[in-house]
DOVO-886375 format. One record per residue (C-alpha): residue number from 1; residue in one letter; x, y, z. Coordinates in steps of 0.1 Angstrom, whole numbers. Layout:
BEGIN
+-----+------+-------+-------+-------+
: seq : type :  east : north :    up :
+-----+------+-------+-------+-------+
: NUM :    a :     X :     Y :     Z :
...
+-----+------+-------+-------+-------+
//
This chain:
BEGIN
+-----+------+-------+-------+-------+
: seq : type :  east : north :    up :
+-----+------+-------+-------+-------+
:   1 :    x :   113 :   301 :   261 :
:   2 :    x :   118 :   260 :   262 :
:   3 :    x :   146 :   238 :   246 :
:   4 :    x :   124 :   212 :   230 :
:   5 :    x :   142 :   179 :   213 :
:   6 :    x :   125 :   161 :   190 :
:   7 :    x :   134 :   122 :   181 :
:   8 :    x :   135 :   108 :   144 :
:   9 :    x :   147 :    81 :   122 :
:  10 :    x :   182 :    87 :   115 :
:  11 :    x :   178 :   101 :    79 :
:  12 :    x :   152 :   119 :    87 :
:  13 :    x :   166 :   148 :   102 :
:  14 :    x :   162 :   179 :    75 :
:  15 :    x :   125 :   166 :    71 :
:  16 :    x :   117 :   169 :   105 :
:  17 :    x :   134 :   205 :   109 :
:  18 :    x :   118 :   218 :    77 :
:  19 :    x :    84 :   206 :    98 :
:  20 :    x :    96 :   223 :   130 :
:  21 :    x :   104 :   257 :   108 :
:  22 :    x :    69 :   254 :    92 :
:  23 :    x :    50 :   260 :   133 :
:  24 :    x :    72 :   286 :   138 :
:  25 :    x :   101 :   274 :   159 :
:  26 :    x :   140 :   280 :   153 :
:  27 :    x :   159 :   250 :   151 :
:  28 :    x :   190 :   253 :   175 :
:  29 :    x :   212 :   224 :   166 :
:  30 :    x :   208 :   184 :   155 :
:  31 :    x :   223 :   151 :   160 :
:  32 :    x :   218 :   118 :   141 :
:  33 :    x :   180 :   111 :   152 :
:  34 :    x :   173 :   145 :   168 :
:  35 :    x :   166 :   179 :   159 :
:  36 :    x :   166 :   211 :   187 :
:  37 :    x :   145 :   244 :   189 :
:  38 :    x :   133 :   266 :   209 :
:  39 :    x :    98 :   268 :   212 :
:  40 :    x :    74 :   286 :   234 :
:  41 :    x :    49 :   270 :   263 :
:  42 :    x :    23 :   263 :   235 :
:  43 :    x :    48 :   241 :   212 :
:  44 :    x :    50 :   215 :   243 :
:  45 :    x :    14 :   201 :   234 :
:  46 :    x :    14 :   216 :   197 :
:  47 :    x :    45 :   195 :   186 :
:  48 :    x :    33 :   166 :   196 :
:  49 :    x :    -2 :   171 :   182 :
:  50 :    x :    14 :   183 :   151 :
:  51 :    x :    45 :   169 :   143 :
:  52 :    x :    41 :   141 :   113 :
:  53 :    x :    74 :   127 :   114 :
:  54 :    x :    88 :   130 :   148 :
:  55 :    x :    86 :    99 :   173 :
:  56 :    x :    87 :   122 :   206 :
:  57 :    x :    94 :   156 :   216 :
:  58 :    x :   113 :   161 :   246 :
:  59 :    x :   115 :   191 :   272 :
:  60 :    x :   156 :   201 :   280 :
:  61 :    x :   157 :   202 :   316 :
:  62 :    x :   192 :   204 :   321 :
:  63 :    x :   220 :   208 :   298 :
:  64 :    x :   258 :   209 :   321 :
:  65 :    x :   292 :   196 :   321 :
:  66 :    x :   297 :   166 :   340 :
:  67 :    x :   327 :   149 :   337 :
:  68 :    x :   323 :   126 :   373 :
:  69 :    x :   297 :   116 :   392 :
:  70 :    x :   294 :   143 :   415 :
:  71 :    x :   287 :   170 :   391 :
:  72 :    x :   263 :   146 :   372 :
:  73 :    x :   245 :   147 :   405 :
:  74 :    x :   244 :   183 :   413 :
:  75 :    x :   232 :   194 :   379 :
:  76 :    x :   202 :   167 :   380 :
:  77 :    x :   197 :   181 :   417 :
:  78 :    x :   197 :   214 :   408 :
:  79 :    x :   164 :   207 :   383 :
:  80 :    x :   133 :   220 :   403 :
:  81 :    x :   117 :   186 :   395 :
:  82 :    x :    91 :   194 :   418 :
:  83 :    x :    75 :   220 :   393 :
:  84 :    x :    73 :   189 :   368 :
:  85 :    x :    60 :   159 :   390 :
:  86 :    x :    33 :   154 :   410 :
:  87 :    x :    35 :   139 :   441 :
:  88 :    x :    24 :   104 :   435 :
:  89 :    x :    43 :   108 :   401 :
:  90 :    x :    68 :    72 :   390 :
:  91 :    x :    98 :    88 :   379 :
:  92 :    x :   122 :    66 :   354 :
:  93 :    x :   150 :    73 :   340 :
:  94 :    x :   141 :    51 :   309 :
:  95 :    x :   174 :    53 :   286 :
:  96 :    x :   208 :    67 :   288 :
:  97 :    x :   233 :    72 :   259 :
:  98 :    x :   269 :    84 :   259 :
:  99 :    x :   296 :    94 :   239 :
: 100 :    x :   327 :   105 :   241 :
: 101 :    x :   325 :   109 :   277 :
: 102 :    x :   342 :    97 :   308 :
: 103 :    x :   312 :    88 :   322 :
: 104 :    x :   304 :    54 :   299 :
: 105 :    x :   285 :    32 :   326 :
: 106 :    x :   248 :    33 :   310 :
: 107 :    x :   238 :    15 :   341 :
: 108 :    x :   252 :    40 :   368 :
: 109 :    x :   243 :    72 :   349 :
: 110 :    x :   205 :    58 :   351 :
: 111 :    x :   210 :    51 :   387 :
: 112 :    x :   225 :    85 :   397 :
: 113 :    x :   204 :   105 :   379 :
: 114 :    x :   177 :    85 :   391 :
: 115 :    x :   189 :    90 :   428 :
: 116 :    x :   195 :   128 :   422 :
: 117 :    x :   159 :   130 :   409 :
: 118 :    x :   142 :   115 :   435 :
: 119 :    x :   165 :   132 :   466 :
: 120 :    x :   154 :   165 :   451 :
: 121 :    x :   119 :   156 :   452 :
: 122 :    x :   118 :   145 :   491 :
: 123 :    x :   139 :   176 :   501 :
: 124 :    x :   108 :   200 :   485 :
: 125 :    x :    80 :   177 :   494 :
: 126 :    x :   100 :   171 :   529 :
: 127 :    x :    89 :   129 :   521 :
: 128 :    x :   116 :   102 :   528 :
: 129 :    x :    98 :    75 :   500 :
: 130 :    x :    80 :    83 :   471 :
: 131 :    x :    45 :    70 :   466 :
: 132 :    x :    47 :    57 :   431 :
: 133 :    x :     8 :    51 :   428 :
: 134 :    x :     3 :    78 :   398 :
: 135 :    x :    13 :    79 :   362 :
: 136 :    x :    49 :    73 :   352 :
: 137 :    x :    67 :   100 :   335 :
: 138 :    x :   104 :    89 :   318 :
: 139 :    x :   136 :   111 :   320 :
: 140 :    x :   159 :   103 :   288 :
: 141 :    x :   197 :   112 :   296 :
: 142 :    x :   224 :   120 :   268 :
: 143 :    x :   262 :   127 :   277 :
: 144 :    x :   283 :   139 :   246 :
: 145 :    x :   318 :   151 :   255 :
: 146 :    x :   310 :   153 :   286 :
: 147 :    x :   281 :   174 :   283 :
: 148 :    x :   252 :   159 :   301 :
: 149 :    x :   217 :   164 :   286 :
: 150 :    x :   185 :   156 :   308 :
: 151 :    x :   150 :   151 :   288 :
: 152 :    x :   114 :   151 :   302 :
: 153 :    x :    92 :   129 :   278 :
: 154 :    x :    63 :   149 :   266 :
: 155 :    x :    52 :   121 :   243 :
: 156 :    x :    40 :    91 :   264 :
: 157 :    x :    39 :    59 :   242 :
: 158 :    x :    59 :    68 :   202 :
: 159 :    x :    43 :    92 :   181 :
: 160 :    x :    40 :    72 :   156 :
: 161 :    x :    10 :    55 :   176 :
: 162 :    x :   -16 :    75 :   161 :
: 163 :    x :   -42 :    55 :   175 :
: 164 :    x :   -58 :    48 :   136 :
: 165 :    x :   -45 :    15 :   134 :
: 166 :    x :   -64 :   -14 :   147 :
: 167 :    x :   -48 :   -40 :   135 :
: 168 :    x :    -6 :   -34 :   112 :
: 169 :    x :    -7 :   -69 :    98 :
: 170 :    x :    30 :   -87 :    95 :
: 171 :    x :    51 :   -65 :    83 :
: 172 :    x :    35 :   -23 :    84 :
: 173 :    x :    55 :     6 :    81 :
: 174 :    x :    58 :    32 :   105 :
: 175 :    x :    34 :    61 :   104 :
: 176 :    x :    62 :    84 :   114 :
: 177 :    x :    84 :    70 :    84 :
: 178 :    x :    58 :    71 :    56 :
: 179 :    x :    52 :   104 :    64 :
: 180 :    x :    88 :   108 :    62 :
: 181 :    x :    89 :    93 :    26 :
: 182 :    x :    57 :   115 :    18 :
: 183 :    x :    76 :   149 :    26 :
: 184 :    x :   110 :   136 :    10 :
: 185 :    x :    93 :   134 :   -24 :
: 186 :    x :    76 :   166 :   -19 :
: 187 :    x :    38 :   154 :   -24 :
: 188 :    x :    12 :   176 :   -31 :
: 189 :    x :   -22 :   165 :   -27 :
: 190 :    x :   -25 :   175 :   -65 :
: 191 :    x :    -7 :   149 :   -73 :
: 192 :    x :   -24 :   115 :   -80 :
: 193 :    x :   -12 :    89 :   -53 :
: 194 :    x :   -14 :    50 :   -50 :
: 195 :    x :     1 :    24 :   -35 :
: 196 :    x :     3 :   -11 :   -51 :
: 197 :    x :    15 :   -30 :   -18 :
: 198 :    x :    -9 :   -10 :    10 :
: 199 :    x :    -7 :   -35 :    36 :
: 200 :    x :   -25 :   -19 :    62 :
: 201 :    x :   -27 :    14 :    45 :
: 202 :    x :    -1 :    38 :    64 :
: 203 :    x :     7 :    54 :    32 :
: 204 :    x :   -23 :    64 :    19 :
: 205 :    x :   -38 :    70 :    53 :
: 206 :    x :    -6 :    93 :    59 :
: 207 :    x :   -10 :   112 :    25 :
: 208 :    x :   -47 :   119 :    39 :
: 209 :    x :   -36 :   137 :    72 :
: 210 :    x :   -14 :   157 :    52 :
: 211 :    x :   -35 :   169 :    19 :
: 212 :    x :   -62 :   174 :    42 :
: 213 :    x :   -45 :   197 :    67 :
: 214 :    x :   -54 :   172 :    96 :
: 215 :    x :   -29 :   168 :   132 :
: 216 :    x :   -22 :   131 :   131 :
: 217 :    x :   -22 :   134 :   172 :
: 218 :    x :   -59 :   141 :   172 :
: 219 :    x :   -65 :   107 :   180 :
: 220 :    x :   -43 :   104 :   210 :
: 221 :    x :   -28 :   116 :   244 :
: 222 :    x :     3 :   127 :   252 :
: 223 :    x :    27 :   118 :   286 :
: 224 :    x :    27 :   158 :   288 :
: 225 :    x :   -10 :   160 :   300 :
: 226 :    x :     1 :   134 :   333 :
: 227 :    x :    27 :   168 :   341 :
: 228 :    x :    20 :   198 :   364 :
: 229 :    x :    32 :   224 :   335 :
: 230 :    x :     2 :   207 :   312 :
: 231 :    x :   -23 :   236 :   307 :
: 232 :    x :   -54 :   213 :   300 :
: 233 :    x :   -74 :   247 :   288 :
: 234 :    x :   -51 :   259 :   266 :
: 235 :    x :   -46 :   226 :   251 :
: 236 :    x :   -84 :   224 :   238 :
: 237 :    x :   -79 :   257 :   224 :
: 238 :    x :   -52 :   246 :   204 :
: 239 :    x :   -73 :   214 :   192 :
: 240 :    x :   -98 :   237 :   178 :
: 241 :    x :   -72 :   260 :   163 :
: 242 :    x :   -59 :   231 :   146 :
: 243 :    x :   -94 :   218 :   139 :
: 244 :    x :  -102 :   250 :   122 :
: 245 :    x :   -72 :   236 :    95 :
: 246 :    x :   -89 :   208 :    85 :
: 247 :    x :   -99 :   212 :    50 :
: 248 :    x :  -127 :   191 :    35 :
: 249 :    x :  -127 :   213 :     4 :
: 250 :    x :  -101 :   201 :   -13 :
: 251 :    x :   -99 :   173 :   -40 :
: 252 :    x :   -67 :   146 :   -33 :
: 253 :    x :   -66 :   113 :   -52 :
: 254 :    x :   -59 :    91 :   -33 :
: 255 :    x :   -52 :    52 :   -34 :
: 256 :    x :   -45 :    20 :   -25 :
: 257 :    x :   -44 :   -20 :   -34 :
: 258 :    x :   -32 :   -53 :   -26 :
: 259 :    x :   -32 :   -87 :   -37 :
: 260 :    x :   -48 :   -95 :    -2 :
: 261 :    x :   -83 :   -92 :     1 :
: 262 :    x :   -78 :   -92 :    39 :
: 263 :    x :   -48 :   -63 :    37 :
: 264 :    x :   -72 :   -44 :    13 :
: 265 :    x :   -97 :   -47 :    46 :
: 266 :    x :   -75 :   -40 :    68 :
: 267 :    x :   -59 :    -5 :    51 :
: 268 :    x :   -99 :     4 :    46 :
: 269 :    x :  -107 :     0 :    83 :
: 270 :    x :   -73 :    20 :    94 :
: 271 :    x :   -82 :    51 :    71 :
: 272 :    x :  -116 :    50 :    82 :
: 273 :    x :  -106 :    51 :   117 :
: 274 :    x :   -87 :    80 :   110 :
: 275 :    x :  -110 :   100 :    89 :
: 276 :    x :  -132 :    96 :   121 :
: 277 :    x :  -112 :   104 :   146 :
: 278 :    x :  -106 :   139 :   119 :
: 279 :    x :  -143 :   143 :   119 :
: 280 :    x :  -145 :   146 :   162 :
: 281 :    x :  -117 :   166 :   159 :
: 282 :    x :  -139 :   191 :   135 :
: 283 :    x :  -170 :   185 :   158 :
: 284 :    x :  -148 :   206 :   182 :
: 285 :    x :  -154 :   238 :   161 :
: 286 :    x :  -193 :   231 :   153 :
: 287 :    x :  -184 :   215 :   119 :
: 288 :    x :  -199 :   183 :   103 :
: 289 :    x :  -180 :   180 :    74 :
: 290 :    x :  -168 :   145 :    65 :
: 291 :    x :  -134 :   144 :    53 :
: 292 :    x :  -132 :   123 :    19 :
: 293 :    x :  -116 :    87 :    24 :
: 294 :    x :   -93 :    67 :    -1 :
: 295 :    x :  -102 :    42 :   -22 :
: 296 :    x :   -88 :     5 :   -17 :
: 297 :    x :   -93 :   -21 :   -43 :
: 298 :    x :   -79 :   -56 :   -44 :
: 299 :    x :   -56 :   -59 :   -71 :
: 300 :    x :   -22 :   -78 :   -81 :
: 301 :    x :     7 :   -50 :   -93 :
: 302 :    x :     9 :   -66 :  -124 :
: 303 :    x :   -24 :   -61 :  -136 :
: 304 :    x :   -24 :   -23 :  -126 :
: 305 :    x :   -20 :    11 :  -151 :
: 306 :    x :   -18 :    43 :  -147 :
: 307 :    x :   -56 :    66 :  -143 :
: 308 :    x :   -36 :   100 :  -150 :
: 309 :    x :    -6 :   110 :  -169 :
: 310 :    x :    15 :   120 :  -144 :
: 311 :    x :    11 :   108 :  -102 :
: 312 :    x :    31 :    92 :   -77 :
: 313 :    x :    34 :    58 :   -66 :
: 314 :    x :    49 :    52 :   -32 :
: 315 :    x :    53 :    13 :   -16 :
: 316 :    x :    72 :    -5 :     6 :
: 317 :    x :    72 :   -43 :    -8 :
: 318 :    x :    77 :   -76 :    13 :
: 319 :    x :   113 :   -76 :    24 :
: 320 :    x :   114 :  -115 :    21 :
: 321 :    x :   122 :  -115 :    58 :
: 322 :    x :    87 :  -112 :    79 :
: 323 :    x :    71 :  -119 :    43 :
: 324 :    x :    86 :  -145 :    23 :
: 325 :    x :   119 :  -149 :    13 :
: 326 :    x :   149 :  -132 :    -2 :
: 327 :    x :   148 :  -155 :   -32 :
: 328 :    x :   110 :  -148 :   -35 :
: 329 :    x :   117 :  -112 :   -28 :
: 330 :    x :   138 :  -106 :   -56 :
: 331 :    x :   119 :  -122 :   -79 :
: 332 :    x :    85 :   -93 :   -72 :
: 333 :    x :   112 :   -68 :   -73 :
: 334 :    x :   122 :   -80 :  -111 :
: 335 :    x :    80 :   -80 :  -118 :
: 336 :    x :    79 :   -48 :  -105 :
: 337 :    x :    97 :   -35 :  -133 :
: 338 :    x :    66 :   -36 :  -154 :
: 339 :    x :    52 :    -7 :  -132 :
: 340 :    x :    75 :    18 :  -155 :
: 341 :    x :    58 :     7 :  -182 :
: 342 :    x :    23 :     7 :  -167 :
: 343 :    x :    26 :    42 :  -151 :
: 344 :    x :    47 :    66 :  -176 :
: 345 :    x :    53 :    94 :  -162 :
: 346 :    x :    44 :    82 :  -133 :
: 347 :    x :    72 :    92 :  -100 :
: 348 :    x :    76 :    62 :   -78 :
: 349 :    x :    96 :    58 :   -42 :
: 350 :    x :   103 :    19 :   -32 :
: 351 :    x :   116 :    18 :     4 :
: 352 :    x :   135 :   -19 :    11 :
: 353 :    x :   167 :   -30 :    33 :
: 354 :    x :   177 :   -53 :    -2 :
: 355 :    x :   211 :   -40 :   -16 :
: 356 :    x :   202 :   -58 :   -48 :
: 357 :    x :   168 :   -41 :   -56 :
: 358 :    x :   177 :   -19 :   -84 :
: 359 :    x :   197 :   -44 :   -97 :
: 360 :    x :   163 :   -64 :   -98 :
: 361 :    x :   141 :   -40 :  -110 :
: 362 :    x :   165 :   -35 :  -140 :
: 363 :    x :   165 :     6 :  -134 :
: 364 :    x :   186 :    31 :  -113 :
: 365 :    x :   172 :    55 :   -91 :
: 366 :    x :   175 :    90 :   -95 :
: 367 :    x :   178 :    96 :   -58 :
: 368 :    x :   188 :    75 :   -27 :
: 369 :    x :   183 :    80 :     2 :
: 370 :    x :   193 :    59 :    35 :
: 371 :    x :   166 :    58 :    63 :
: 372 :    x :   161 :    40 :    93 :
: 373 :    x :   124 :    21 :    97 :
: 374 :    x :   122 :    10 :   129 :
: 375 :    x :   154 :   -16 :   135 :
: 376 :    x :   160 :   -19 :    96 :
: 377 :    x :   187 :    -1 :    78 :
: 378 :    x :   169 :     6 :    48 :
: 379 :    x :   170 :    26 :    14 :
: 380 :    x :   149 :    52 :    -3 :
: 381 :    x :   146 :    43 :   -41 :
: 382 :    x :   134 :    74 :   -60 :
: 383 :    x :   124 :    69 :   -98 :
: 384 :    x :   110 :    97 :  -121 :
: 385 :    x :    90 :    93 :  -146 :
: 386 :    x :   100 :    67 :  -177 :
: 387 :    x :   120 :    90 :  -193 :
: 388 :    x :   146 :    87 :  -170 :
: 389 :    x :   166 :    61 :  -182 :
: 390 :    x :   203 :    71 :  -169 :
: 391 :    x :   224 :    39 :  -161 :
: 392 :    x :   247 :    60 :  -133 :
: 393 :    x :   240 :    48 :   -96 :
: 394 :    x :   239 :    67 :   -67 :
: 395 :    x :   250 :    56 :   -32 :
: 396 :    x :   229 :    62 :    -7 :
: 397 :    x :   231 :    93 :    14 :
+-----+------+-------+-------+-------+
//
């Protein structure tokens, strides 16, 4: 059995375990930004393939006490690197992060660990310098009270690069963190979804992965396949398990709009992209079936109601710092009051770093919830339908 870690937004933590639970996996312990399980050899490609709301899944090398250098040494040593790397492999130790430890020099854990990596390495391989021509491969080191933690990247570049979108526009939201927001209001695809500010379409693109049953790492490769444990066969098997998921039989309503004609473009060609990328993936198992794409019109909020009694409308408005201003900000946030009115009995989750939004949009939320998107501290607004009108706020949790 493997120690796998997987990496989050800080808030996200639960989500991502509940996701881990659901392939099968025992969660062993979590930090802010991380959740641990065990996991057999098949999780090291499958939780990367499958995993909506993770942004990497690490391997635990090592876990040992090191309170000096010396022992931080010997315990990287002691790794049998050689059964990772190949021999033309770039090793980098790419981040360190401590805590409560005596060891607090980021720089000179990197550089030992780094050293203890790369002595091991010429010992086995009996070679005095590394050739560094092959793909690079990044070791992540955390030291809590004086525990030291070596990672092996299994990821490559963030899983939230899902290889659908072409272009983000100014200001998109991760893919990783919408499909955080998805799972925290518990969607279903029965449930009617739009999005009045789709920008380049994440959210809607990300409800379709998930009502349709389809990996979001289809259309991507992972840092594991560069390693010696990647078993390239067994991979492929698992695509076409995962292919054999896909459900095209299913009805999901599905939508988006935008004031901009060239964001409503934009969010068509990024959920087409992914819809494709879906369809190769079902080509895998024989199958032609086209998976059903959401619908994009152009469209100002304002002028918006509601196509079914009860759905879900999930956004993430202009901040007034990429887009705008705060001043201008606030002011959509007080016209976006009139989507109560338009959609009763509508749910809706507003993601947004402005402390003053409910205070714009006239309304408290019924639940808040504080999530990290990318460098922004930001909040989860989440309204039910109009006949919620309680005036008590809750703080962010």
């Amino acid at each position: 059995m493997n120690t796998l870690v997987a990496l989050c937004a800080v808030g996200a933590e639960k989500v991502l375990g509940n996701e881990v639970k659901r392939l099968g996996y025992k969660l062993s312990g979590n930090a802010p930004g991380r959740v641990a399980f065990t996991a057999d050899d098949d999780a090291l490609y499958l939780c990367n393939l499958c995993l909506r709301t993770a942004d990497r899944v690490y391997l635990q090398a090592a876990c040992y006490k090191a309170e000096d250098f010396d022992s931080l040494f010997d315990g990287a040593y002691a790794v049998n690197w050689q059964d990772f790397f190949h021999k033309d492999t770039k090793v980098v130790v790419d981040k360190v992060r401590t805590y409560r430890s005596r060891l607090n020099s980021e720089h000179s854990v990197q550089g030992m660990v780094q050293k203890a990596v790369y002595k091991k390495l010429g010992d086995v391989w009996h070679m005095t310098t590394m050739p560094e021509t092959g793909a690079e491969s990044d070791v992540r080191v955390y030291i809590e009270e004086n525990q030291a933690e070596l990672l092996l990247d299994l990821s490559g570049p963030a899983l939230h690069k899902r290889g659908y979108r072409t272009e983000g526009g100014p200001a998109p939201i991760r893919e990783t963190t919408a499909a955080v927001l998805l799972q925290m209001m518990m969607w279903r695809r029965k449930t009617p979804l739009h999005d009045p500010f789709c920008g380049s379409g994440t959210f809607a693109t990300e409800a379709v992965l998930y009502a349709y049953d389809i990996a979001p790492g289809f259309g991507r490769h992972f840092a594991l396949e560069n390693l010696r444990i990647y078993n390239q066969q067994r991979a492929l098997e698992l695509k076409k398990k995962e292919a054999a998921k896909i459900r095209t039989d299913v009805t999901a309503r599905i939508t988006g709009s935008d004031i901009d004609a060239a964001a409503v473009e934009r969010a068509r060609q990024n959920a087409e992209h992914a819809c494709v990328t879906a369809g190769r993936a079902l080509q895998l198992i024989g199958s032609d079936a086209l998976v059903p794409r959401p619908d994009f019109v152009q469209a100002d909020f304002r002028d918006l109601s509601a196509p079914y009694e009860q759905g879900l409308l999930i956004c993430n408005p202009p901040y007034g710092d990429r887009l705008g201003d705060e001043t201008e900000a606030e002011n959509l946030y007080k016209d976006m009051s009139c989507l109560f009115t338009n959609f009763p009995g509508w749910e809706m989750g507003v993601i947004t770093p402005r402390k003053k939004f409910q205070e714009c949009i006239g309304r408290y939320a019924t639940l808040l919830k504080n999530v990290k998107a990318g460098n922004l501290d930001t909040c989860f607004y989440v309204y039910e339908g109009t006949q919620n009108t309680g005036r008590h706020d809750r703080k962010c949790t």
